[in-house]
DSSP file (Angstrom, degrees, kcal/mol; ACC not computed):
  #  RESIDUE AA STRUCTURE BP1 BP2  ACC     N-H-->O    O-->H-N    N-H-->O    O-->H-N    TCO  KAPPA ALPHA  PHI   PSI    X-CA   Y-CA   Z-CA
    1    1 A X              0   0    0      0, 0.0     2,-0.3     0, 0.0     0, 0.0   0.000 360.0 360.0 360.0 125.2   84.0  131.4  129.4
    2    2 A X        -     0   0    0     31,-0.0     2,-0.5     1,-0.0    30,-0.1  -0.678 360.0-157.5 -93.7 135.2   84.4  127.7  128.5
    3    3 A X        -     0   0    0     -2,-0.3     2,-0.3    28,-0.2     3,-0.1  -0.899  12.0-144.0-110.2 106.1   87.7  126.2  130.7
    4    4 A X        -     0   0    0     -2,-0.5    30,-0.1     1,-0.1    27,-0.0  -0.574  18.4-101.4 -74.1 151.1   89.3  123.2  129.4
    5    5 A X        -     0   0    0     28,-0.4     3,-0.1    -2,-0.3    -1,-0.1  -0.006  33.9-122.7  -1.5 124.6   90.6  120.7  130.9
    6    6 A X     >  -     0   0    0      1,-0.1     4,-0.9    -3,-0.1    -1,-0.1  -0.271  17.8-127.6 -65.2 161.4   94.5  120.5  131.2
    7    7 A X  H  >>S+     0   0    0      3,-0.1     4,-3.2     2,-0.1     5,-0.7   0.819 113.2  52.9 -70.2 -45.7   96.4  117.3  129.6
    8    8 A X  H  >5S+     0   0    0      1,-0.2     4,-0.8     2,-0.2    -1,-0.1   0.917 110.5  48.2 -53.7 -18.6   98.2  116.7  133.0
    9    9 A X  H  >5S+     0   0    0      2,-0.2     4,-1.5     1,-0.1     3,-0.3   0.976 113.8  44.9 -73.1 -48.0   94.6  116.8  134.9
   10   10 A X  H >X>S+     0   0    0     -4,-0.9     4,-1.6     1,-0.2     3,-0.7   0.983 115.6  50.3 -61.4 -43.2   93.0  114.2  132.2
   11   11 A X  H 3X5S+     0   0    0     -4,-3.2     4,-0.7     1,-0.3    -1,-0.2   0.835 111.4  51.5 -75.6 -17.0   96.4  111.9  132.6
   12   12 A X  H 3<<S+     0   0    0     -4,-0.8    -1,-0.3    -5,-0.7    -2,-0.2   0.774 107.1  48.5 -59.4 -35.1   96.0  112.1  136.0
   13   13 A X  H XX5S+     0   0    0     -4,-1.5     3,-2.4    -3,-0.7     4,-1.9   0.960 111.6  47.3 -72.4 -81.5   92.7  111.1  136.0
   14   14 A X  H 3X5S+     0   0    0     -4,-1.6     4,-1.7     1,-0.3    -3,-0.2   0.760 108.3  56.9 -35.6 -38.2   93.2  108.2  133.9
   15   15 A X  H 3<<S+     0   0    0     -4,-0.7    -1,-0.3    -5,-0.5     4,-0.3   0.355 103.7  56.5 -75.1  10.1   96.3  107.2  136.0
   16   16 A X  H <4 S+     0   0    0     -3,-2.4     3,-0.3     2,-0.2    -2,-0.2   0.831 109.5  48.6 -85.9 -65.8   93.7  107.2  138.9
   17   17 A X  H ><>S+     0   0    0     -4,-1.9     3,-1.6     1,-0.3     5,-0.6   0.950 114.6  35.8 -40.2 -75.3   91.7  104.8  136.9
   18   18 A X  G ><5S+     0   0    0     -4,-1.7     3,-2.9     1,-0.3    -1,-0.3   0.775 108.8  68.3 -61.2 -30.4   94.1  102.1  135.8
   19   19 A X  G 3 5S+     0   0    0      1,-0.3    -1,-0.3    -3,-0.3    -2,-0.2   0.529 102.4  47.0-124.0 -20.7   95.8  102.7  139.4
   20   20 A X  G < 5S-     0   0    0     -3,-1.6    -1,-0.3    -4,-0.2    -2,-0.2   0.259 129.0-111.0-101.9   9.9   92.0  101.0  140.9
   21   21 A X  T < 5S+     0   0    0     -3,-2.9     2,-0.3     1,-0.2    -3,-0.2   0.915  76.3 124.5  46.5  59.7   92.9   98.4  138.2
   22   22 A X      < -     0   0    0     -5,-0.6     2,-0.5    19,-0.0    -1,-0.2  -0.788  62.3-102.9-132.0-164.9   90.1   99.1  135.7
   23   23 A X        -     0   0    0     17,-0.3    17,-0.6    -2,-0.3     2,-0.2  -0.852  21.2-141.4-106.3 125.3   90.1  100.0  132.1
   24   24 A X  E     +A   39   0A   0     -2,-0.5    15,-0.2    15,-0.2     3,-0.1  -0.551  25.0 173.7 -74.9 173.2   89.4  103.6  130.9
   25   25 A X  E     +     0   0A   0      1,-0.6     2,-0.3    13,-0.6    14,-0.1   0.397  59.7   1.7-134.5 -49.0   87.1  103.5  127.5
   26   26 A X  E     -A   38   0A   0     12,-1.6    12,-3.0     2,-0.0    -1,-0.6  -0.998  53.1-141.4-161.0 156.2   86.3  106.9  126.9
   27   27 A X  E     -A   37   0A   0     -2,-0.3     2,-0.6    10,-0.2    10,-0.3  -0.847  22.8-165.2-114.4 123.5   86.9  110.9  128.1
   28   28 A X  E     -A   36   0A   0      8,-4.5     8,-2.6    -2,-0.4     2,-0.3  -0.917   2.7-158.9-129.2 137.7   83.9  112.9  127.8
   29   29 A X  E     -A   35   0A   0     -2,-0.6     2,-0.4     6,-0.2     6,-0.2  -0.607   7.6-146.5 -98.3 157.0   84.4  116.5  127.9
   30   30 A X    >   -     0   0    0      4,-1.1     3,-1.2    -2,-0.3    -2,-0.0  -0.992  22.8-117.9-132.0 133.1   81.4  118.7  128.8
   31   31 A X  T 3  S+     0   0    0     -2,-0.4     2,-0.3     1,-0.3   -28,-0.2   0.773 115.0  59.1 -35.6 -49.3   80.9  122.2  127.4
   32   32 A X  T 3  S-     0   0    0      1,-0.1     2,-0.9   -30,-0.1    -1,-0.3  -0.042 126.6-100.2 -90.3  52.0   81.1  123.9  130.8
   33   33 A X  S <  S+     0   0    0     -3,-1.2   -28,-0.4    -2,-0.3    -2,-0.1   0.174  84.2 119.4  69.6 -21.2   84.9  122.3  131.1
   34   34 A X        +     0   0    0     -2,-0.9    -4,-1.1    -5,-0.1   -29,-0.3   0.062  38.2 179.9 -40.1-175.5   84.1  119.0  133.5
   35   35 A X  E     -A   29   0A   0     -6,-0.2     2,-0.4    -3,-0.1    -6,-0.2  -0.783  20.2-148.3 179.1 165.0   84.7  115.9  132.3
   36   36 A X  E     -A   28   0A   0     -8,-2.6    -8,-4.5    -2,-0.2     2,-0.4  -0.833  15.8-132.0-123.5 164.4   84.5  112.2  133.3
   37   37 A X  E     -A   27   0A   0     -2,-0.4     2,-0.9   -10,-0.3   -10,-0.2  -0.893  29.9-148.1-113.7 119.2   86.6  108.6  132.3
   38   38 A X  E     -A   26   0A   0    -12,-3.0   -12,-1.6    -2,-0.4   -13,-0.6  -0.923  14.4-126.0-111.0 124.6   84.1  106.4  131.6
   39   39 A X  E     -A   24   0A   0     -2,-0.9   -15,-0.2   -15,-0.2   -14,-0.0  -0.354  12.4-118.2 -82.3 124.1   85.1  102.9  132.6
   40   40 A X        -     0   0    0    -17,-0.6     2,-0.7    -2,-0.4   -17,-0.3  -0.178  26.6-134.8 -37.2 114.6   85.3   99.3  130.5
   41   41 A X        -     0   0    0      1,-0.1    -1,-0.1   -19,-0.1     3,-0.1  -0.765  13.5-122.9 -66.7 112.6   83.4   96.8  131.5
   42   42 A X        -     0   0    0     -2,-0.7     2,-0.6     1,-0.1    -1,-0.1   0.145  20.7-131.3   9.2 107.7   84.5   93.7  131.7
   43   43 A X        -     0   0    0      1,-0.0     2,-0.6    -3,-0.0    -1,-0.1  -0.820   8.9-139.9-118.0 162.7   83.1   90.8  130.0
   44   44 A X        -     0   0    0     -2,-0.6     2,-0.3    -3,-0.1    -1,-0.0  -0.602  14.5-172.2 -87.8 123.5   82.3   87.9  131.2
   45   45 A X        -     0   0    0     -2,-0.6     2,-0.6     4,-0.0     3,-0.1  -0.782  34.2-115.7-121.0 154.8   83.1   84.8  129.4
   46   46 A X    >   -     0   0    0     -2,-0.3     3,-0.8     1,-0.2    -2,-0.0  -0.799  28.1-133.2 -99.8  98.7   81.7   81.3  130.8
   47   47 A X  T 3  S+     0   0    0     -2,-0.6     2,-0.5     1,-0.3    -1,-0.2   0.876  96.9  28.4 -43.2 -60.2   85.4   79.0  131.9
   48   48 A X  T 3  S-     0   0    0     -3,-0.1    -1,-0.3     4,-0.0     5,-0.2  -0.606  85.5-147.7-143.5  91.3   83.7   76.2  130.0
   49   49 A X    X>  -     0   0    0     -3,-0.8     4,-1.5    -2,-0.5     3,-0.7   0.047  22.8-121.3 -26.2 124.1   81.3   76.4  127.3
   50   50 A X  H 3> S+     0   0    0      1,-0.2     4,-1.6     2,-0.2     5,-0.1   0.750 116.0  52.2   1.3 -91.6   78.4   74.0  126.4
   51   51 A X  H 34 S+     0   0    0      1,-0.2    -1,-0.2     2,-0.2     4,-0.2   0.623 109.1  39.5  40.6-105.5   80.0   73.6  123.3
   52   52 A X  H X4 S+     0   0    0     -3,-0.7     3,-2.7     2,-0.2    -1,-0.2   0.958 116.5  55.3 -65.9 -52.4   83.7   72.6  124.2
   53   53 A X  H 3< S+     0   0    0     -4,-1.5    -1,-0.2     1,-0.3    -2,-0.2   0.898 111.9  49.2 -42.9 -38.8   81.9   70.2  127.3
   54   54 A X  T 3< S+     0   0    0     -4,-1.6    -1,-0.3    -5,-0.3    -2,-0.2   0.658  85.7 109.0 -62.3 -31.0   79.8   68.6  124.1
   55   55 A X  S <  S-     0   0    0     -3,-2.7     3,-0.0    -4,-0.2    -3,-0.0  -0.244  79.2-114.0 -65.9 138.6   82.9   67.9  121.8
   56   56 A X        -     0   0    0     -2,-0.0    -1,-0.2     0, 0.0    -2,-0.1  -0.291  49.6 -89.1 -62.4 162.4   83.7   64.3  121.5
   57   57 A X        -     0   0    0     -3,-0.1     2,-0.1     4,-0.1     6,-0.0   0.012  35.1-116.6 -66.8-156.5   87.1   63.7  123.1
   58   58 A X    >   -     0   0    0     -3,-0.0     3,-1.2     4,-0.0     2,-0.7  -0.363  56.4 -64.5-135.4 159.3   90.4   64.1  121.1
   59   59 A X  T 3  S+     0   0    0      1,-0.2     3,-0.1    -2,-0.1    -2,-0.0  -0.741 124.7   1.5 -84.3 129.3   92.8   60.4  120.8
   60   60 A X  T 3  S+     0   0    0     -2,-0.7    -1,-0.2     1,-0.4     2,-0.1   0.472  97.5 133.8 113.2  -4.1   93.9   59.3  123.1
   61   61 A X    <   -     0   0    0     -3,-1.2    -1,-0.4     0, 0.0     2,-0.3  -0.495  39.7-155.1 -99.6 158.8   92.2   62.2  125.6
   62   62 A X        -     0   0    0     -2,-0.1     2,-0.3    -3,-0.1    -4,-0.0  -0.955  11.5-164.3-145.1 151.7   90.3   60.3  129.0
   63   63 A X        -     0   0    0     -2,-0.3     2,-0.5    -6,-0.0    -6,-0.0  -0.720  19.8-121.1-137.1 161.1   87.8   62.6  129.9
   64   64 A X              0   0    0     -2,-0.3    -2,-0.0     1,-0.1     0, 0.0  -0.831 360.0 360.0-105.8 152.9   86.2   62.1  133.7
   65   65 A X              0   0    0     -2,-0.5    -1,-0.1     0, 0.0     0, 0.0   0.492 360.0 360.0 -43.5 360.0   81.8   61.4  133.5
């Protein structure tokens, strides 16, 4: 006998999540009725790119060395 999952248990569970301040992504249910929140990662973005360091300045912009 397969048991699903309730909604109020899975929205509980998600409110768990966000409630440790992370991202849910995705619910995966498992035939014999578990199931898991699998959490977003994060990505990680560089505060100041090659790139942008590289641009010549703007007019009028003073830039430090």
């Amino acid at each position: 006998m397969n048991k699903t999952p309730t909604k109020a248990l899975i929205a509980r569970a998600i409110s768990a999540v966000e409630a440790a301040g992370m991202t849910p992504g995705a619910l995966v249910i498992r035939p014999d009725g578990s199931f898991s929140v699998e959490i977003l990662q994060p990505s990680r973005e560089p505060e100041e790119t090659p790139r942008e360091r590289n641009l010549p300045k703007k007019w009028g912009e003073k830039r430090a060395a």
